[in-house]
C-alpha positions as MATLAB code, in Angstrom:
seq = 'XXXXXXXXXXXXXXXXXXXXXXXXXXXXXXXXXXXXXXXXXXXXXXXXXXXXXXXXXXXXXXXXXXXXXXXXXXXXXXXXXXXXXXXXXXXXXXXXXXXXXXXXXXXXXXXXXXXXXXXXXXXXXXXXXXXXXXXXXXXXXXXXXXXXXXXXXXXXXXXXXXXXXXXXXXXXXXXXXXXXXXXXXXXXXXXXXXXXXXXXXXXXXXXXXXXXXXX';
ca = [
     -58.432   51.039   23.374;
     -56.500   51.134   20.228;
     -56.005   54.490   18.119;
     -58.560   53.739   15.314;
     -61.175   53.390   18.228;
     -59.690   56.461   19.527;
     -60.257   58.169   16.638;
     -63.525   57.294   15.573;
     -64.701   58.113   19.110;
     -63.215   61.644   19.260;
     -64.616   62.360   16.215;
     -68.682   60.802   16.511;
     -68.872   62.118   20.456;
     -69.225   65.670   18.571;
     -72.475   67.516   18.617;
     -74.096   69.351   15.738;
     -75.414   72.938   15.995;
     -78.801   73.573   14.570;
     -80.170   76.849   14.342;
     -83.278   75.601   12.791;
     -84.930   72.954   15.425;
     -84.716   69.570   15.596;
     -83.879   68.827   12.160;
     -82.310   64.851   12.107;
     -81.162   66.262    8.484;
     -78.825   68.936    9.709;
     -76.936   66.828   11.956;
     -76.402   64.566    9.164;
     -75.263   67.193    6.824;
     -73.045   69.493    9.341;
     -71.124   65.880   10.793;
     -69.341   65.960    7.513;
     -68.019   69.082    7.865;
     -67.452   68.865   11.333;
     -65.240   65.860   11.084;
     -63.307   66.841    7.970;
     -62.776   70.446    9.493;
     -61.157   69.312   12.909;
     -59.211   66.450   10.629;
     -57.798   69.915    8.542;
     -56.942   71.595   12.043;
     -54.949   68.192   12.978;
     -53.445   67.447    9.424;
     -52.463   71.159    9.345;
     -50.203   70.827   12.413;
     -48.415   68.076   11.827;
     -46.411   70.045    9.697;
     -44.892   71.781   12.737;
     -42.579   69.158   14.297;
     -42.644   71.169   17.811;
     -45.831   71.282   18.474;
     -46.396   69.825   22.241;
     -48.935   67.645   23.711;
     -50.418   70.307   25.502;
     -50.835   72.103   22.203;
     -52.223   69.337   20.883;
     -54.922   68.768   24.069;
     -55.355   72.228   23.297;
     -56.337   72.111   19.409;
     -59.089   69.629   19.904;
     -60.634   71.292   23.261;
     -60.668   74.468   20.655;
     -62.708   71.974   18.317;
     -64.631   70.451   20.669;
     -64.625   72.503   23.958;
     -67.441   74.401   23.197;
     -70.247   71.951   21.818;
     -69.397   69.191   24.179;
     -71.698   67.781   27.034;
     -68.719   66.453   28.907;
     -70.520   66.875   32.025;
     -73.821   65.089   30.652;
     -71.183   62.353   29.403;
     -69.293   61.560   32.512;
     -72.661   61.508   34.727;
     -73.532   59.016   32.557;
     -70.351   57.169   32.811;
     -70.914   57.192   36.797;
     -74.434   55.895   36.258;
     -75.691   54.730   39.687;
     -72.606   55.760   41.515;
     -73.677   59.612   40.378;
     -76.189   59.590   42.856;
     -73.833   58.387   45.614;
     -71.258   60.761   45.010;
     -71.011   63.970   46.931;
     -70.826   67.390   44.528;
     -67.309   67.242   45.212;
     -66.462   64.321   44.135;
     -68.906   64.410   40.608;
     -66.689   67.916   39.882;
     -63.838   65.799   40.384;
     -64.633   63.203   38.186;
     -65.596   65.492   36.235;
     -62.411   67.297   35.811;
     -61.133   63.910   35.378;
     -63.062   62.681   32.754;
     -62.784   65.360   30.793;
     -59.295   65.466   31.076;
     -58.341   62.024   29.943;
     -60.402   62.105   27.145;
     -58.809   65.173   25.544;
     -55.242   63.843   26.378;
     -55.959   60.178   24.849;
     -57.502   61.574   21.713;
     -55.053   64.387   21.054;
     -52.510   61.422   21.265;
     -54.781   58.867   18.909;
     -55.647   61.118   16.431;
     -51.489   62.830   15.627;
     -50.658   58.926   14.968;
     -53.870   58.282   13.094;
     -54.211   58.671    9.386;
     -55.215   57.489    5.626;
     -58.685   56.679    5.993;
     -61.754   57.751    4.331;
     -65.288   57.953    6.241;
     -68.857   57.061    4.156;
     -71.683   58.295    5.990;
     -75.149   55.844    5.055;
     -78.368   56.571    4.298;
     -80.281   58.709    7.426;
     -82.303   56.786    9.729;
     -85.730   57.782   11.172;
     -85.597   60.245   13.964;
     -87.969   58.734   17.073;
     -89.503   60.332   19.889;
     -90.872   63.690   18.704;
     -87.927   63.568   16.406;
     -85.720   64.865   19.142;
     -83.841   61.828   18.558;
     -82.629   59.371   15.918;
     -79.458   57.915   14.570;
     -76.722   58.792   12.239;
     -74.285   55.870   10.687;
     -71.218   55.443    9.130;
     -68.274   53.383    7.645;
     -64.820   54.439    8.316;
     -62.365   52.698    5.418;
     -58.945   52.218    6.293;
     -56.278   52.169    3.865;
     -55.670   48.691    3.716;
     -59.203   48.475    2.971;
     -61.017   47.365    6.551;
     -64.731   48.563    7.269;
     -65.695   49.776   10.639;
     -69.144   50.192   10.918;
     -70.381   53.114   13.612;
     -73.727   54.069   14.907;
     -74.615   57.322   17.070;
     -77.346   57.509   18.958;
     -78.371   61.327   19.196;
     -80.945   63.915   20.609;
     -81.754   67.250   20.426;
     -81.004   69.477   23.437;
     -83.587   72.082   23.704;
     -82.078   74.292   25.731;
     -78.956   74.868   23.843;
     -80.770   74.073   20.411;
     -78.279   72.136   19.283;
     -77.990   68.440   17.783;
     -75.644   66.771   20.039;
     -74.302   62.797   20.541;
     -75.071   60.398   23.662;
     -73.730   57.486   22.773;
     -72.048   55.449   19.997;
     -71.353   52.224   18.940;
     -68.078   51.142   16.658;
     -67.568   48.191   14.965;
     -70.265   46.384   17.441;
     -68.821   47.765   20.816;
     -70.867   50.456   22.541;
     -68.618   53.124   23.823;
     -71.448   54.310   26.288;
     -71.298   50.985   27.903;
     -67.721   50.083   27.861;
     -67.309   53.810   29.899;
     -69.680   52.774   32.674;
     -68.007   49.348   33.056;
     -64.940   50.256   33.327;
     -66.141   52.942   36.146;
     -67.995   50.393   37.836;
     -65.185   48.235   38.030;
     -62.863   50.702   39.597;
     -65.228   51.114   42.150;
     -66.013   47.605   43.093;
     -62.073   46.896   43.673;
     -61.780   50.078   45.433;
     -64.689   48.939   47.869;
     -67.100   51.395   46.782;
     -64.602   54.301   47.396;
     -65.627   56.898   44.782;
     -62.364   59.042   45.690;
     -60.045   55.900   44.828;
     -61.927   55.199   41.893;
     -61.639   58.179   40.374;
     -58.275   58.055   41.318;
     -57.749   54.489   39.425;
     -59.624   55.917   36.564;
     -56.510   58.806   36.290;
     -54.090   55.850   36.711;
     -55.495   53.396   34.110;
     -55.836   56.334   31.351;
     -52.441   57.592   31.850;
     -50.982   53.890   31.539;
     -53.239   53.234   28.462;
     -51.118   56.376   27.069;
     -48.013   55.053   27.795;
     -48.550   51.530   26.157;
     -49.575   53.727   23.362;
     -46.115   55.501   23.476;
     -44.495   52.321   24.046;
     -46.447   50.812   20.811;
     -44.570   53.324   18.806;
     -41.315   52.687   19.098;
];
């Protein structure tokens, strides 16, 4: 995963709070804002050459920590192994999960920069407008469109707008997650423990190409 798609899907897996119900409108106004505010806590920092990666990791679990499904994302990402997995193991994962994403986006979004983001027109919400569908087109300097769609819904219990899966430039992100989980299992024999244990492996690679790619 390169760090534009590491970018764009740090920033649209973010959930919008609504204190007003299931308003499709409000998580199309407050995305803005959301976006440009945890951009400003990023661009901010960069101005202090010492900060570490665990700062950074630290930053955007401040941004995101709190509004976040990660658990509702990575039992997604499981899909049919969810069920197989003992409660150990889906705490693991988990753990995991959560994990590498805040340590590969910390790292893709300090390299990441000089774009502009266009959100479109709003879409329909569907199903008891709970749920609908926000785009956008994020412009890179040199002048490339990336087209994005997220899907979202409205949780009722925490009353808040919030993302469950998105789609960039034609690839769903969703998808790609539970294939690549799927995968680890199937060459692990169906061992949930090893695959979980790949999945740590593979991410922390994926970083250092990243590293590497820098230079």
């Amino acid at each position: 995963m390169n760090k534009l798609a590491l970018l764009l899907c740090t920033l649209l897996w973010m959930p919008y709070v609504c204190a007003n119900g299931p308003q499709l409108q409000d998580a199309h106004i407050m995305v803005e804002e959301r976006i440009h505010s945890l951009l400003g806590l990023i661009e901010s920092s960069k101005s202090s050459k010492q900060i570490t990666e665990k700062q950074r990791i630290a930053l955007v679990d401040e941004a995101l920590g709190e509004v976040v499904d990660y658990k509702r994302i990575a039992r997604r990402v499981m899909a049919k192994y969810y069920k197989k997995a003992s409660k150990e193991q889906k705490k693991r994962f988990f753990a995991v999960f959560k994990d590498s994403l805040l340590g590969t986006y910390a790292n893709g979004l300090w390299e990441f920069h000089d774009y502009k983001v266009r959100l479109l027109p709003l879409k329909t919400a569907s199903e008891g407008k709970r749920k609908g569908s926000i785009g956008f087109e994020v412009i890179t300097s040199s002048g490339r469109i990336f087209p994005v769609n997220q899907s979202v819904f409205f949780h009722k219990k925490n009353q808040r707008w919030m993302v469950q899966n998105v789609i960039i430039n034609g690839i769903n992100m969703g998808q790609l997650f539970r294939d690549q989980f799927a995968r680890l299992v199937v060459n692990n024999d169906g061992n949930i423990d090893l695959a979980i244990n790949a999945w740590t492996d593979e991410i922390k690679s994926g970083r250092e190409k990243l590293e590497v790619n820098k230079l």
